[in-house]
Each structure stands twice: as structure tokens, then as C-alpha cells.
C-alpha positions as CSV (number, residue, x, y, z in Angstrom):
1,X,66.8,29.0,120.1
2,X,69.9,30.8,121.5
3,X,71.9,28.9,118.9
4,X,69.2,30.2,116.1
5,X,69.3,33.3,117.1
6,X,73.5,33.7,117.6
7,X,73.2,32.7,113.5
8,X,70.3,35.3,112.9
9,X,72.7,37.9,114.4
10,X,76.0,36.8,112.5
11,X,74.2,36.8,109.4
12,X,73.1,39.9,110.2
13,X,76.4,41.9,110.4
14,X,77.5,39.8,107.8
15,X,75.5,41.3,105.4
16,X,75.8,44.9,106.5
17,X,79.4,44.2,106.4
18,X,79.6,43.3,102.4
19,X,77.4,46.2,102.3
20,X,79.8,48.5,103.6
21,X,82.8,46.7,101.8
22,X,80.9,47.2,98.4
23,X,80.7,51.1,99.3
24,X,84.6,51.0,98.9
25,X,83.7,50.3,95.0
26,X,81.7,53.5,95.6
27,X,84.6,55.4,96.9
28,X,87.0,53.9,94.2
29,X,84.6,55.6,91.2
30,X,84.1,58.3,93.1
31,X,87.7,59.3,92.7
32,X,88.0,58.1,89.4
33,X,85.2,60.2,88.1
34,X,86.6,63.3,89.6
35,X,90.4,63.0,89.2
36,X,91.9,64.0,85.7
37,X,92.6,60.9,83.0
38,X,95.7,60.4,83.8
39,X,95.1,59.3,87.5
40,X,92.3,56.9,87.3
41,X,94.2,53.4,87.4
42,X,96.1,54.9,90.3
43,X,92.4,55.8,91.9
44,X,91.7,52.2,91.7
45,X,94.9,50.7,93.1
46,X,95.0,52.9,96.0
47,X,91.6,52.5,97.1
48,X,91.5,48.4,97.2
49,X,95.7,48.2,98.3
50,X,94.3,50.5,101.2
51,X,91.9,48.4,102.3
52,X,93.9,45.4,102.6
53,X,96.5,47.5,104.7
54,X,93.9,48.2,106.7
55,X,92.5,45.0,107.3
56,X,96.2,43.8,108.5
57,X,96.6,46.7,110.5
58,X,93.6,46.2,112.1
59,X,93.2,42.7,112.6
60,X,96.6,42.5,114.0
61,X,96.6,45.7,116.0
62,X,93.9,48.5,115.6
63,X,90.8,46.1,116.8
64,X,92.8,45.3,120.1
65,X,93.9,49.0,121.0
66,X,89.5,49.9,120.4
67,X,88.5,46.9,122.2
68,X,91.0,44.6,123.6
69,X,90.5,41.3,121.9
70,X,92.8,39.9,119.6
71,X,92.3,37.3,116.7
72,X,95.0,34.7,118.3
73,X,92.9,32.5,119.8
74,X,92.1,28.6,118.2
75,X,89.9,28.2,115.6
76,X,87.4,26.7,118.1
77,X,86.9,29.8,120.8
78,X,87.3,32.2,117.5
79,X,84.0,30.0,116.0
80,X,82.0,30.4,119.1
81,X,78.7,31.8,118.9
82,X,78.8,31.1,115.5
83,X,81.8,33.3,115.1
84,X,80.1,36.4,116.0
85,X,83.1,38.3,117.2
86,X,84.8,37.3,113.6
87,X,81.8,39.0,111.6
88,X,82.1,41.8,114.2
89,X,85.7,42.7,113.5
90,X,85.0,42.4,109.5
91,X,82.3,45.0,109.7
92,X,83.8,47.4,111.9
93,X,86.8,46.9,109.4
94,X,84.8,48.4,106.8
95,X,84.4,51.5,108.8
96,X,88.5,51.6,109.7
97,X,89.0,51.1,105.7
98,X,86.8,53.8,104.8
99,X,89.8,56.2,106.5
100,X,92.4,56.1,104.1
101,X,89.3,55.9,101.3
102,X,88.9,59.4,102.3
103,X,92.1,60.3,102.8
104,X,92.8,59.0,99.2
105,X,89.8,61.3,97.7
106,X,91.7,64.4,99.2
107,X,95.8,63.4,98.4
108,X,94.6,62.2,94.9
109,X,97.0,62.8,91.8
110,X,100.2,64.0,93.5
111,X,100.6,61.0,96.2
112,X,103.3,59.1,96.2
113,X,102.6,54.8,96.2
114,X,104.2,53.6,99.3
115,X,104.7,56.4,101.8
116,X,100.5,56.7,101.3
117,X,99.8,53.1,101.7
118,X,102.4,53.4,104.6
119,X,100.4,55.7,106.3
120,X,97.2,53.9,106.1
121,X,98.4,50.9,107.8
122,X,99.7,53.4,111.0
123,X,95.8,55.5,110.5
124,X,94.5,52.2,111.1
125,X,96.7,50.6,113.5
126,X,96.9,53.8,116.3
127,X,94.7,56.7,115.4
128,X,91.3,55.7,114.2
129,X,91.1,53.1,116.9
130,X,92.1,55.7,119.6
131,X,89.1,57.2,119.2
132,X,86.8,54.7,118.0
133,X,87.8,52.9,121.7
134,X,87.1,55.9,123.5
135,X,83.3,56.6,121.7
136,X,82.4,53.1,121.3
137,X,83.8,50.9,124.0
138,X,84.7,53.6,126.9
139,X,88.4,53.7,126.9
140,X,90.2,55.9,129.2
141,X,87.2,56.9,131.1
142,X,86.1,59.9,128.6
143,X,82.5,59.0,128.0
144,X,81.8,58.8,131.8
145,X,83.4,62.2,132.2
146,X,81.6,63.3,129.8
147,X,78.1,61.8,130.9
148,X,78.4,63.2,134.7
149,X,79.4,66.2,133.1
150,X,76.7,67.0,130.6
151,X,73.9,64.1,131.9
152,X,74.4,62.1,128.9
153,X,77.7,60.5,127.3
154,X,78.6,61.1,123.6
155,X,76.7,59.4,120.9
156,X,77.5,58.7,117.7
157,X,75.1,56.0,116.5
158,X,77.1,55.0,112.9
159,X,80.1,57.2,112.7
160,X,79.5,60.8,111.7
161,X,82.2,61.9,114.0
162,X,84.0,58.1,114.9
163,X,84.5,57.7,111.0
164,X,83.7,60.6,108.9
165,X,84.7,63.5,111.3
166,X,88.4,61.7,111.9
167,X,88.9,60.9,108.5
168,X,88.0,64.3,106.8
169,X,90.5,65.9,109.4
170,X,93.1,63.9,108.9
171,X,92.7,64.3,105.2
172,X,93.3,67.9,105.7
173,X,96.6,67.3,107.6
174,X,97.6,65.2,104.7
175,X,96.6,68.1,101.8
176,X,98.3,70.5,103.7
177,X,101.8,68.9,104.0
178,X,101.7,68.0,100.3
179,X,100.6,71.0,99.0
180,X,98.5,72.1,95.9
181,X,98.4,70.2,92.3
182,X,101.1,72.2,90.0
183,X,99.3,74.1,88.1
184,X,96.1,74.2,90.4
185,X,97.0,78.1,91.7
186,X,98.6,81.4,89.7
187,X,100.9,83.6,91.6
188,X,98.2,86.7,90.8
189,X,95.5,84.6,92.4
190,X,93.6,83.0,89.9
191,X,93.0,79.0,90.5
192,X,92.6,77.1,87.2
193,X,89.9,74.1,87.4
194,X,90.8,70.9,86.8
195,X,87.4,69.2,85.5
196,X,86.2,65.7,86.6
197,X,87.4,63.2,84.1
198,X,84.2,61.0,83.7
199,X,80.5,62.4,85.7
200,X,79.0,59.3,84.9
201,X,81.8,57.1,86.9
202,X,81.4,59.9,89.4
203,X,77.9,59.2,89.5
204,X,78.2,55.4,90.1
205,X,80.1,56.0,92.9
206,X,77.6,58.3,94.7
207,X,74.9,55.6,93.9
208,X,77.1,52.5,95.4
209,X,78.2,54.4,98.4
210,X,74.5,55.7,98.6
211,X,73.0,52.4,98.6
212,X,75.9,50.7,100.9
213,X,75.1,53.4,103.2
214,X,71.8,51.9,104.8
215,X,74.1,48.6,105.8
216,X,76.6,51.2,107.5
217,X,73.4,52.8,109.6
218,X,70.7,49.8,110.2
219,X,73.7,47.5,110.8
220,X,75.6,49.7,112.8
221,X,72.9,48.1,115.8
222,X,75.1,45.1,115.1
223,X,71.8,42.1,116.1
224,X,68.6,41.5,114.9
225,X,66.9,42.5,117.8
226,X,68.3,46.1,117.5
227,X,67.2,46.8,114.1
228,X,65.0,50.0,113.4
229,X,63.1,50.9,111.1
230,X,63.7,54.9,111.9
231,X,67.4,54.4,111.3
232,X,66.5,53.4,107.7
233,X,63.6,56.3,106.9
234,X,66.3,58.7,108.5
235,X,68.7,57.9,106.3
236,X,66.9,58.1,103.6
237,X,65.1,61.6,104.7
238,X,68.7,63.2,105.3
239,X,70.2,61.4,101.9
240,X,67.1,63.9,99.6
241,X,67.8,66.5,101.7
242,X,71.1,66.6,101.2
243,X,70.9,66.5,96.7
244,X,67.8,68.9,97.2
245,X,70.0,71.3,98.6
246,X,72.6,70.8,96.6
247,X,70.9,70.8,93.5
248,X,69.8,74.6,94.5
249,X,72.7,76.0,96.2
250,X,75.1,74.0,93.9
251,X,73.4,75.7,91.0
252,X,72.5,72.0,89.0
253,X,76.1,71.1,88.9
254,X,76.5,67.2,88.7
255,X,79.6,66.9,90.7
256,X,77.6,69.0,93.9
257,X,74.4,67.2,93.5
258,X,75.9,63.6,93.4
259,X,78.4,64.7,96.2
260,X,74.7,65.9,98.0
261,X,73.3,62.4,99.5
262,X,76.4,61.8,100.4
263,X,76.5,65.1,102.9
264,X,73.3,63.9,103.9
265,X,74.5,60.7,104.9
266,X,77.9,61.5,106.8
267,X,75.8,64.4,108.8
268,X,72.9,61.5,110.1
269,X,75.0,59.0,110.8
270,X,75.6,59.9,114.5
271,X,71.6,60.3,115.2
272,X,69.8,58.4,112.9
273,X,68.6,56.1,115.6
274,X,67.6,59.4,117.9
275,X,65.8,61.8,115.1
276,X,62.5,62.4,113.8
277,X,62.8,62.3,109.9
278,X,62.0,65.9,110.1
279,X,65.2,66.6,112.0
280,X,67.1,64.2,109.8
281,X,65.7,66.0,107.0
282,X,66.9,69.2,108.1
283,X,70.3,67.7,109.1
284,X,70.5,67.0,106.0
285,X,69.8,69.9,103.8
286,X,72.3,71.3,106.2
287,X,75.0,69.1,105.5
288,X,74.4,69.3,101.7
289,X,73.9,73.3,101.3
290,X,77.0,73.6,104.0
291,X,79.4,71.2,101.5
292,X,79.1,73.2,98.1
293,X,79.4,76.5,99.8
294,X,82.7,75.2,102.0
295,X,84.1,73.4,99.0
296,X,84.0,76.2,96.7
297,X,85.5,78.5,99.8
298,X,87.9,76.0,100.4
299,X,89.4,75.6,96.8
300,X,88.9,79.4,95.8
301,X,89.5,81.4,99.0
302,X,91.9,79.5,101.2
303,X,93.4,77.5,98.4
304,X,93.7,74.1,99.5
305,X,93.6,71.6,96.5
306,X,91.5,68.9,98.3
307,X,90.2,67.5,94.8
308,X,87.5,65.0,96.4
309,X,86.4,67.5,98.8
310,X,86.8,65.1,101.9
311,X,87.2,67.8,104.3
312,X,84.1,69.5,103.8
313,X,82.6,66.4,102.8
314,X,83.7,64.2,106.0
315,X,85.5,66.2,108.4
316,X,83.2,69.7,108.6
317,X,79.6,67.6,107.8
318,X,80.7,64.9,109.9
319,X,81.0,67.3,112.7
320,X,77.9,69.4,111.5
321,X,76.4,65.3,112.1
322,X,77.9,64.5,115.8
323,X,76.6,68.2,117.0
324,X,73.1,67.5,115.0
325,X,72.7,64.5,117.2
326,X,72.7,66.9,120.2
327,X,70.0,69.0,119.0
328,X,67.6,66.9,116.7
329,X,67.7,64.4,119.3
330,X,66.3,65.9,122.0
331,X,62.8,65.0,123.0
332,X,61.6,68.4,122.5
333,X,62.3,68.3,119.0
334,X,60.5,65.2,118.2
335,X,63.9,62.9,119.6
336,X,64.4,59.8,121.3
337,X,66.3,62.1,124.2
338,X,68.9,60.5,126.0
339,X,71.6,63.1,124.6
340,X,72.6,66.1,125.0
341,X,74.1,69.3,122.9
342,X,77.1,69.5,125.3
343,X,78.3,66.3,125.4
344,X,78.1,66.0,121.5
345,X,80.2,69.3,120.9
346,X,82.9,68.2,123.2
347,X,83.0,64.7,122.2
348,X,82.7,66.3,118.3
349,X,85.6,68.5,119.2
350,X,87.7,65.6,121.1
351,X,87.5,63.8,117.7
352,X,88.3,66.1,115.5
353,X,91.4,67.0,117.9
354,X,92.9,63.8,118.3
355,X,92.2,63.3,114.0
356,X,94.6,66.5,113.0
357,X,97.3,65.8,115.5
358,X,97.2,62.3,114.6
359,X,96.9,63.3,110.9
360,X,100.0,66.0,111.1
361,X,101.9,63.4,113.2
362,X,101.6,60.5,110.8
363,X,102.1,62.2,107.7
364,X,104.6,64.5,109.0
365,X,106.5,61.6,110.3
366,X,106.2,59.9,107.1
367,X,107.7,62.4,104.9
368,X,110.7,63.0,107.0
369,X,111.5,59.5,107.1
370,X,110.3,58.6,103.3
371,X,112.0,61.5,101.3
372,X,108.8,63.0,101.3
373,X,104.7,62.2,100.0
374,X,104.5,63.5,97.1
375,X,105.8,62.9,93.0
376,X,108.4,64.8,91.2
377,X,106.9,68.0,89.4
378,X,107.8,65.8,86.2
379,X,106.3,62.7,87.5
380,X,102.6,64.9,88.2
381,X,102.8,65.9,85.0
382,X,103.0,62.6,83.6
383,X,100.3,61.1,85.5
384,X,99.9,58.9,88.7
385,X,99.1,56.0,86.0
386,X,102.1,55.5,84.0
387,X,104.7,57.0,86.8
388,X,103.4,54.5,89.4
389,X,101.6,52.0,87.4
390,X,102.9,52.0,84.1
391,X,99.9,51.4,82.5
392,X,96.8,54.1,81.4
393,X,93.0,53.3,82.2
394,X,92.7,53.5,78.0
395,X,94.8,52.9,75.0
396,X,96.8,56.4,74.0
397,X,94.7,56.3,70.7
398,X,91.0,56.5,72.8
């Protein structure tokens, strides 16, 4: 029976993991969908060249500095328990690969190849797993500081602030030190749009990520005997919530409601397994009116050309998600308790910290040492596709 149930369990996180690897289709035609012509074959390269940086990175580095174990063991201790800690590592890499996904959504069209893919192998390596250690495997001592502190540690069920938080914020260290899109602001003010390409890849994306996204929550309990049912209806509650309020504050514009689940879904990952679905519901309205307001104040008003939106997106509803966790999850709103407001803002905070520095350290690091991150003004113009590439996602005569 123990033998049965080791292979119930692998099977288990084997599936959620595919499920989670297929959402990086979703993040690859999300891109493309939003990112002008002339970029799309570049979308596409960087997203599935990322995440096979990051699996080396991680299997070789970033796993040991989270949890200590290494991968250099015999075949035969590696295959015990029917290799659980093997299928273990592969889905938790699907959560360290879906940092430079995001990253990628905000640095899109004026990234150059190397020094980008670069960068993803050291995200992967050193800063995502600096955290992820210290929220999920209680490195350094910061969870029971922050326990006797605030009578509960930080919680972060699926990764709103382990995943999403830290890889929005390190986005925006990226989009600041390369700077706008030529073109994308006038000196007198005025910002000139740059349309999504293709709605209906963009679309596609938003569904595969959507559906992937219940194997990154009900898997995140990583065996069979963990699996809940309320992880799954939350999800699902926050994911409407989310397009319904983006659908009205967004004004019916297909790029904000198809970007709207996906608010939803960041913001309940950290207490889906705590909420009532009413509280996931609200989290997620939340999440999804909060994205199209800040990404319209973030392109117009502050003028930073984050063309996916990942900093609202993942960084700000990510947060919005880890400090959700400490409110909709308390027993006197219909919670499973066990948390507490406190300990989520500073953990939220802690996260978000260690995800600029690291973000501004990398990248700044990076350019100094690479001649820089981003193309040639000539080489923009041109296109990601053919400067990098050499090829274009259709013939010139399409």
C-alpha cells in the first residue's frame, strides 16, 4: 500500500507539473498576441530557450540553494519512492521558469538575445530560490520570526507572492534599465500606442495559462491526500471575478478582459486553500479592476513601456494576492484561519524587496558587463525577428 500510494502521489505532481509546463505555451501566445509583427518569432524563442535555462540553472543550482538537495545522487537513491523527489523538482521548475516568462512579457521587442537569456539562468539560479527557500522551506529562520512575531508564519499556498510578486518586480527592474520602445513616448507628452498584433493568439494564451492554472493551485498540495476541492472552486471564483471586472472597468477591451482571469488567478494563488469562494471572489474582482486601472497609469502617467503588463499583472496583483491571504483567510471572514494580516504584509513586502534588488542587481550587472540589454535603435526598428532570428513569423508578401 505505501508503494501504491508513493505512485498515486508521483503521478500526481506529475500531472500538475505538465500542467504548469503547458501554461508556458500560454505565456509564449500571450506575448505574441500583444507584441507588434515584427517580434513574434522572437516571442516564441525566448519563452521556450528560457525555460530550458532555467531548468539547468535550477537543477544544477537554484533547487539546492531553496531546499538543499541536489540531483547527484545514483540513479537508484534518485528513483526511490518512485522518484518522487525527481517529479518534485520538475514541478516546482515550472514555477522557477515562469520568472523569466514574465520577465520576457515586460522586456519584449527591444531585448537583446543573450544578455536576456543570461539573466534568466542567474534569476533562476540565486534570486527566485532565495526566496522561495525562505517561504517554502524556512531558510534563514524568517518564517519563525515572523510566526512569534505576528502568531502565524507567512503563507503563500501557490505563489502569488513566491512566483508572481518576485517576478513582476523584477520585471520592473529590467523595463527600467532598458528604457521605453523608440517611438513609444513624444518629448510634448503624448505616448503613441502600439496595438496587439493578433487578439486571437492573445486570447489563446489567456485560455492555456487559464486552464494550466488549476494544476499550479490543486497541485501546489504536491500528494493525493492533500488535494482540495476548495482550492479548485476558488480558483475558479477569483478567475470570473477577475474578467467581470475587467470587462467593466476595462471598458470591453479584449486585451483587459483576457488579461482579467489571469489577475484573478495570480491574486488567489497565495490563499486559495484558506478562502471562502466569496473572499476569493472578491480577491479577485480586486485583482482584475486594480490591473487595467494600474496598467493604463503605468503606460500613460509614469511612462514605463512594460508592453505585457507584468508589473501590474504579477508584481502589484501578486502582492494585492499574499496580503488578500491575510484578510480573506481569517476565520471571521468565512477562512480556514491560521494566518494572519501582519505576517502576510511583511512577508509580501520581504518578497517584493529581495525581487527589485535582485532584479536591479542582475540586470544592472549584466549590462555593464554585456555592452548593454538592449538592440541598436536600427536593429528595433527592424524587428526582434529578422535582427535576432533572421527569419519573420510570415512571408513579406502576407
Amino acid at each position: 500500500m505505501q508503494s501504491l500510494q508513493s505512485g498515486i502521489d508521483v503521478l500526481f505532481v506529475l500531472l500538475g507539473a505538465i500542467m504548469v509546463l503547458a501554461m508556458h505555451a500560454g505565456f509564449a501566445f500571450l506575448e505574441v498576441g500583444t507584441v507588434r509583427k515584427k517580434n513574434q518569432v522572437n516571442a516564441l524563442v525566448k519563452i521556450i530557450t528560457d525555460f530550458s535555462a532555467s531548468t539547468i540553472a535550477y537543477f544544477f543550482i537554484g533547487y539546492a540553494v531553496a531546499y538543499g538537495v541536489g540531483f547527484l545522487d545514483p540513479a537508484p537513491v534518485l528513483s526511490e519512492r518512485n522518484g518522487y523527489e525527481l517529479v518534485k523538482f520538475f514541478f516546482l521548475l515550472t514555477f522557477a521558469a515562469a520568472i523569466p516568462a514574465i520577465v520576457s512579457g515586460g522586456i519584449a521587442e527591444r531585448a537583446r538575445f543573450w544578455p536576456q537569456l543570461t539573466a534568466t539562468f542567474v534569476v533562476v539560479a540565486l534570486v527566485y530560490p532565495l526566496f522561495e527557500g525562505i517561504s517554502w522551506n524556512g531558510n534563514y529562520g524568517v518564517q519563525g520570526w515572523i510566526e512569534s512575531t505576528f502568531g502565524a508564519p507567512f503563507h503563500d499556498f501557490a505563489g502569488s507572492v513566491v512566483v508572481h510578486a518576485v517576478g513582476g518586480w523584477i520585471a520592473l527592474a529590467a523595463v527600467l534599465l532598458l528604457g521605453p520602445r523608440h517611438g513609444r513616448y513624444g518629448k510634448d507628452g503624448a505616448c503613441y500606442a502600439h496595438p496587439p498584433s493578433n487578439i486571437p493568439f492573445l486570447a489563446l494564451g489567456a485560455w492555456i495559462l487559464t486552464v494550466g492554472w488549476f494544476g499550479f493551485n490543486v497541485m501546489s498540495a504536491q500528494a493525493v491526500e492533500g488535494i482540495s476541492g476548495l482550492v479548485a472552486v476558488n480558483s475558479l471564483m477569483a478567475m470570473v471575478g477577475g474578467i467581470l471586472a475587467a470587462l467593466v472597468v476595462g471598458r470591453n477591451d479584449p486585451g483587459f478582459i483576457h488579461n482579467g482571469p489571469l489577475a484573478g488567478l495570480v491574486a488567489v494563488c497565495a490563499g486559495s486553500d484558506l478562502m471562502h469562494p466569496l473572499g476569493a471572489l472578491v480577491t479577485g474582482v480586486v485583482a482584475g479592476a486594480m490591473f487595467v486601472w494600474l496598467f493604463t497609469v503605468v503606460q500613460n502617467r509614469w511612462r514605463i513601456d512594460d508592453v505585457l503588463g507584468v508589473w501590474p499583472l504579477h508584481g502589484l496583483c501578486g502582492a494585492w494576492g499574499g496580503i488578500a491571504a491575510g484578510i480573506f483567510g481569517l476565520k471571521g471572514l468565512g477562512g480556514m484561519g491560521g494566518v494572519s494580516f501582519g505576517g502576510q504584509l511583511v512577508g509580501t513586502l520581504l518578497g517584493v524587496a529581495i525581487a527589485l534588488v535582485g532584479g536591479f542587481v542582475v540586470y544592472g550587472l549584466i549590462r555593464a558587463a554585456m555592452g548593454g540589454l538592449r538592440l541598436t535603435q536600427e536593429e528595433e526598428f527592424e524587428g526582434a525577428d529578422l535582427t535576432i532570428h533572421r527569419i519573420s513569423a510570415t512571408p513579406p508578401n502576407d
